[in-house]
Structure formats: structure tokens, C-alpha cells
TIFI-64928 format. One record per residue (C-alpha): x, y, z; residue in three letters. Coordinates in steps of 0.001 Angstrom, whole numbers, padded with zeros to 6 digits, always signed. Example, Ala and Ser with C-alpha at 12.3 -4.5 7.8 and 13.67 -1.06 7.14 Angstrom:
2
+012300-004500+007800ALA
+013670-001060+007140SER
This chain:
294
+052555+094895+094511UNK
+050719+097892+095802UNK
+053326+100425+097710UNK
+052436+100894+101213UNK
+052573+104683+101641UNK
+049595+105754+101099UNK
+049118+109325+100116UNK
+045841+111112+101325UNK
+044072+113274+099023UNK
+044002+116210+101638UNK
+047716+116695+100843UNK
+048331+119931+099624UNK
+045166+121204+100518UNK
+044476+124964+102896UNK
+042604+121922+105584UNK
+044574+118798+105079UNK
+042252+116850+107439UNK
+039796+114210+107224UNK
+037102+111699+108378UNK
+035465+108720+107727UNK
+033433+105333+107879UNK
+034531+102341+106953UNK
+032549+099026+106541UNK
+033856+096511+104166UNK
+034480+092983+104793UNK
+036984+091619+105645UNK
+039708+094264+105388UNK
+038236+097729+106895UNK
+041624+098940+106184UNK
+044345+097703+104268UNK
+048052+097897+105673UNK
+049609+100687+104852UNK
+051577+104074+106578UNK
+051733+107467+106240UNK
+053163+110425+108001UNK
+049791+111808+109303UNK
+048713+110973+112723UNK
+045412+109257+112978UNK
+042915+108347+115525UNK
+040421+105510+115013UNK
+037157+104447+116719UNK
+035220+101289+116892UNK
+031724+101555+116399UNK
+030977+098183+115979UNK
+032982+095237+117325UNK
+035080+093198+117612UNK
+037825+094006+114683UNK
+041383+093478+114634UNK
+043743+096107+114571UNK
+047462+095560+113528UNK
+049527+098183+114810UNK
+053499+097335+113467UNK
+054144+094174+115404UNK
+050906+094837+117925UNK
+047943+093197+117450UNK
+044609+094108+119138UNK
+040732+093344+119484UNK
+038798+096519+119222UNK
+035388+096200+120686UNK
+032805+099410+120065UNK
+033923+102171+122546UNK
+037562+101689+121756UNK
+039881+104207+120158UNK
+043089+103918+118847UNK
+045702+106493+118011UNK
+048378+105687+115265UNK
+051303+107374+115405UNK
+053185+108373+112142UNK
+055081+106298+110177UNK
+053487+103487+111580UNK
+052181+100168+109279UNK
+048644+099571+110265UNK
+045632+097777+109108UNK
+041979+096585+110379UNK
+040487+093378+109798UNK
+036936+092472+110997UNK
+034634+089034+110230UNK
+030707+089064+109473UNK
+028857+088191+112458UNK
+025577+086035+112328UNK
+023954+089016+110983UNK
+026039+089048+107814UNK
+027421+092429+108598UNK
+031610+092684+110719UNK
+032472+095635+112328UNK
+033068+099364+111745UNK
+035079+101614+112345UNK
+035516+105713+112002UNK
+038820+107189+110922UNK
+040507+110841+111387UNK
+043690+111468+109602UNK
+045159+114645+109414UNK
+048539+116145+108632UNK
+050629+117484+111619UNK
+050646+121470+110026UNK
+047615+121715+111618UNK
+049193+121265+114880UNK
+051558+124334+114787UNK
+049415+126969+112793UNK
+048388+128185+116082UNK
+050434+127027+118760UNK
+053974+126921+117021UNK
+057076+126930+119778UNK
+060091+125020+120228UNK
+058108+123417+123115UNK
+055226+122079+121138UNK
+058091+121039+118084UNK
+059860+119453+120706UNK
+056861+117458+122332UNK
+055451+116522+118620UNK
+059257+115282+117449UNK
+059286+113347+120751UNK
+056163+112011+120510UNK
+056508+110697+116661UNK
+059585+108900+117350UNK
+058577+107590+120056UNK
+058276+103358+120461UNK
+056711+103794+123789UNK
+053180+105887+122915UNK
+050067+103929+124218UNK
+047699+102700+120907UNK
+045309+101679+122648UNK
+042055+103394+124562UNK
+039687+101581+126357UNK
+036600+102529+128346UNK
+038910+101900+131596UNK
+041289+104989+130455UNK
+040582+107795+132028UNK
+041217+109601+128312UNK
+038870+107287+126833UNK
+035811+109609+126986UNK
+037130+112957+126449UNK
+039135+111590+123269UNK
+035775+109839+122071UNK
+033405+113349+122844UNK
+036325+115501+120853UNK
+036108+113194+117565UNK
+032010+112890+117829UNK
+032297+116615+117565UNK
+035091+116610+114681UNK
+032818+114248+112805UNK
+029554+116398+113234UNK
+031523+119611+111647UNK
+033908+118001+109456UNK
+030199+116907+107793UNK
+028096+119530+108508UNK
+030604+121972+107112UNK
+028608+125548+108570UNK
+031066+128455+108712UNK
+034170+128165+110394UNK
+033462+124387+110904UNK
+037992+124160+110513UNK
+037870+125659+113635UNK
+035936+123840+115292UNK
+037656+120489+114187UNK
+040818+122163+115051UNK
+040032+122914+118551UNK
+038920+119200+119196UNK
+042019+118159+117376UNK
+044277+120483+120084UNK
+042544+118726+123145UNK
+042802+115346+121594UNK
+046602+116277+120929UNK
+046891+117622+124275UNK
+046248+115165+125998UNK
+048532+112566+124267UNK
+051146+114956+124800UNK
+051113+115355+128750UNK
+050488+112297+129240UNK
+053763+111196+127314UNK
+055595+113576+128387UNK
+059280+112551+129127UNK
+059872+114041+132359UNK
+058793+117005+135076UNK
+061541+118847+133364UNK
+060333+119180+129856UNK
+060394+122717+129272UNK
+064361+122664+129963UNK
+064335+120221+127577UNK
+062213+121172+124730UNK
+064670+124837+124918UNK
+067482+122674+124709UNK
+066013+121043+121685UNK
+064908+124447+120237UNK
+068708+125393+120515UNK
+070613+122031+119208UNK
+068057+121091+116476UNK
+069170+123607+114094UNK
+072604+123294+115244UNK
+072660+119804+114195UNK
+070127+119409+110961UNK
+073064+119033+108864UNK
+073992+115845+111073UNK
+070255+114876+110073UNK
+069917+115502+106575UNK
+073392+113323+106007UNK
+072199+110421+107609UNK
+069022+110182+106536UNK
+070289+110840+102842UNK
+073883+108314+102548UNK
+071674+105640+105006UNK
+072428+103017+102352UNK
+075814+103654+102047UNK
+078700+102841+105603UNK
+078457+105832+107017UNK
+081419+106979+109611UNK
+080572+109058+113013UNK
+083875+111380+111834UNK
+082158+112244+108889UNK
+078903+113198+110626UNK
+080715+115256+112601UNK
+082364+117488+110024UNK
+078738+118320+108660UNK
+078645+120118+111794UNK
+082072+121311+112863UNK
+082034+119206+116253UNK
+084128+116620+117705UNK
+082843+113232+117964UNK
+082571+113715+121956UNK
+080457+117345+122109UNK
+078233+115762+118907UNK
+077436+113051+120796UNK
+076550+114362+123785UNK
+074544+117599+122195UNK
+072400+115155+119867UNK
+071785+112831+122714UNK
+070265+115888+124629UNK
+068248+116816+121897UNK
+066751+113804+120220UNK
+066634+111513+123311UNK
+068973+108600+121576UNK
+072659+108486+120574UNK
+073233+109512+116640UNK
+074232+106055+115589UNK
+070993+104848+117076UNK
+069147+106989+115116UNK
+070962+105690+112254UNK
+069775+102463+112842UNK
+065816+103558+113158UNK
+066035+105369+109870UNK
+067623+102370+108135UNK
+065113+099605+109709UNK
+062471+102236+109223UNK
+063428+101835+105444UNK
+063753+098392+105572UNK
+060355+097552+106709UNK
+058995+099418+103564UNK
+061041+097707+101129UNK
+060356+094329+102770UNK
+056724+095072+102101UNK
+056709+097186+098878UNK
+059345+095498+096980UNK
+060127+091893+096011UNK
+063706+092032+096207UNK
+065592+089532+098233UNK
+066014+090120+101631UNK
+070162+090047+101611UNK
+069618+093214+098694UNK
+067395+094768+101010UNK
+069736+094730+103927UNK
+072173+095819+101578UNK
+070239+098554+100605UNK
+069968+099815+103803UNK
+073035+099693+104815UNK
+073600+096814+106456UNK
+077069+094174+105480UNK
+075985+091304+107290UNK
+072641+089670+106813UNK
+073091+087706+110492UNK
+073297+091531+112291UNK
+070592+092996+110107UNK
+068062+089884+111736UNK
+069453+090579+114909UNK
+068676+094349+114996UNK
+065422+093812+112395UNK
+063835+091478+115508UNK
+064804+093286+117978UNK
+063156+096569+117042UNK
+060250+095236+115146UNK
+059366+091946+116817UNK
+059506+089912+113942UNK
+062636+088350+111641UNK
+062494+090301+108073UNK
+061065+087389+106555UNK
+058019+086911+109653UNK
+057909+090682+108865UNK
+057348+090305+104878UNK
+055202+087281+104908UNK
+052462+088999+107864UNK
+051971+092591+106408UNK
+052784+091486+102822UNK
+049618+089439+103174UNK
+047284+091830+103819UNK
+048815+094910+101782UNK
């Protein structure tokens, strides 16, 4: 089986960015995830767009943003004329989001926004986004093809309003400046707390031992991560370890008691419970839908 992460050919590059049309029938897109934002725009309808466990019909005028680390794919069907739908892609790594306008309030807004459950996929022509979004990725398209001199920047300025205006309007709360300095101050304070659980995921990981990665007591770590990521640290846990589990339910044919194993979970009946609950689907709904079309 095909592994899901796919890996663009822009990595690595001075520009990692790019753009394109896709036609085919019937999979426009096949599933897959990266870490790379992406923003995609029907210009023919209707196709279907599977977002993780959201499904929706895209009709031409319709955008869709796809945040990272999300499993996504497009279907569409050939209409009487023999030809489905299309659709126009922009991927581009998140770099190019901080070359210019790096701060611990833009870090904080982009870390917020990426691990966020809540961010709105869809755009329709009754969003009051919806046509400024649309405009900024027309333009994009015409210089990421044209290519005349200093065509990066101007795909980078329609990148920043398109950002921008994702951004405010999921921003947490009036008071996000206090927080993002907060952030700014606990994140380094706390990577080693990060780096240990996202590396010893698989294995029964204790709170204590968190802690002493950090010199804290289990009370002030707690609280400080809490402030800064939004979400208490065994929480997090959890998202990194169903996060890995929805890969290896897709890109590996290993039972699904190994793969709960694997990810750190003892009991099969708790790793449904949480699987569903954050994903929408059972581990085996989840295999058998995306494992189809991968």
C-alpha cells in the first residue's frame, strides 16, 4: 500500500510553494496529508471533498482550506458531457509564513491555528471571505505561471492576506496578544516536555516523568502548558498518539490491536472509545473509508 504522506517536490527548495490543475476522473486527488497548508478551488462542479471525517460538495466558486496534517482527498463523476469537475490547488510550506513577519505573535496564531479541530474548511459564495480569498489565489496563479521578476513576491503577498484572514477570524479571544507573549515565554520553557512525548508516544508514559524534563512540579507544568498550548499535556498526548494512529491505520496493514499498541494504548475497548470520539469514525470505519481511496 501506498503511504499517505505525501512529500511535495518544493521541499527543500529557496520557494517551497506551488499551484495547480487537476482534472482526472474519478479521483482529482487521492487521500493523502502533509504538513503544508493548502487552499483549494472549484472550478468546475460538483466534486466531493473528504476532509478527515468531513465530507463536502464543492460546487465552482467554492474554496476550501486544509489545514496541516489533515487526510484529504477529491472525488468528482463525469457529467453528460463526459468530462467531472476541476479543481485548482495551492500548497505551500509554512516558512513562507514567517520569513517576513516572524514574532511570537504570528508563531503563536500559526501553532494555534494548526492544531486546531475547530478551523472552518469550507468557503462558500455566502462567506464574506469567499471573494477576497478567491481574488488573492487568481492572482497567485497568474504569477506563480507567468514567473516575471519578483513574481515570489507577489505570490507571497496574496499568500499573507489569504493567511490573514484565516487568522483573525480564528482567533481565540480579544486577548490574544497576552496570550501569544505568554506562549512566546512558556514554549521554550517547555519544548523538552514536547520533544519527550512526541518521541516515547508508544511507550506508557508517566506525567512525573514529563515533568523532570523540565524541572517543574506536576501542578505549575500543568497549569503553564495549559496556558500555552490551549489543552492539558496529557491531552496532547492523546492527539499525537491518535494522530499516529490514523496513519498507521491507513499506511500499514497491521492489525488494529498492534496498532493501538503501537501507539500507546493497553486496552483496545479505550483506544475505540477515544479513536471515535476524536475522529468520528471506529478505527476499523476509519481504515476501510480512507484506505479505499488511498
Amino acid at each position: 500500500m501506498e503511504p499517505m504522506k505525501k512529500k511535495e517536490d518544493f521541499e527543500g527548495t529557496p520557494f517551497p510553494f506551488k499551484m495547480s490543475i487537476q482534472q482526472r476522473i474519478p479521483n482529482l486527488v487521492n487521500a493523502h496529508w502533509h504538513e503544508h497548508p493548502e487552499f483549494i478551488r472549484v472550478l468546475k462542479g460538483p466534486v466531493t471533498v473528504q476532509i478527515d471525517s468531513d465530507t463536502f460538495i464543492g460546487s465552482e466558486g467554492d474554496l476550501f482550506f486544509i489545514n496541516s496534517n489533515r487526510i484529504h482527498s477529491v472525488m468528482t463523476q463525469a457529467g453528460p458531457d463526459g468530462r467531472g469537475g476541476e479543481i485548482q490547488g495551492m500548497v505551500f510550506d509554512k516558512s513562507l509564513l514567517l520569513r517576513i513577519a516572524d514574532s511570537p505573535n504570528i508563531r503563536h496564531a500559526l501553532t494555534q491555528l494548526a492544531a486546531s479541530d475547530a478551523v472552518r474548511s469550507r468557503y462558500d459564495g455566502t462567506h464574506p471571505l469567499t471573494a477576497g480569498l478567491l481574488a488573492d489565489m487568481e492572482a497567485a496563479y497568474r504569477e506563480f505561471t507567468a514567473r516575471d521578476l519578483g513574481f515570489e513576491l507577489g505570490i507571497a503577498a496574496c499568500i499573507y492576506r489569504m493567511m490573514t484572514a484565516l487568522l483573525r477570524l480564528h482567533r481565540p479571544h480579544p486577548s490574544a496578544a497576552a496570550a501569544a507573549d505568554a506562549y512566546a515565554a512558556y514554549s521554550s520553557r517547555l519544548k523538552p516536555a514536547v520533544d519527550y512525548m512526541e518521541s516515547r508516544f508508544a511507550e506508557k508514559v508517566y506525567m512525573e516523568a514529563v515533568c523532570q524534563t523540565v524541572n517543574m512540579s506536576l501542578y505549575h507544568f500543568s497549569s503553564m502548558f495549559k496556558k500555552a498550548f490551549g489543552i492539558p499535556p496529557i491531552q496532547y498526548l492523546t492527539r499525537i498518539r491518535i494522530g499516529q494512529a490514523k496513519r498507521m491505520l491507513v499506511d500499514l496493514e497491521l492489525p488494529i490491536t498492534e496498532i493501538a499498541e503501537r501507539c500507546g494504548f493497553c486496552n483496545i475497548n479505550y483506544f475505540d472509545k477515544v479513536f471515535k470520539r476524536q475522529s468520528g469514525f471506529t478505527p476499523l470505519e476509519y481504515r476501510k473509508r480512507f484506505a479505499a481511496i488511498s
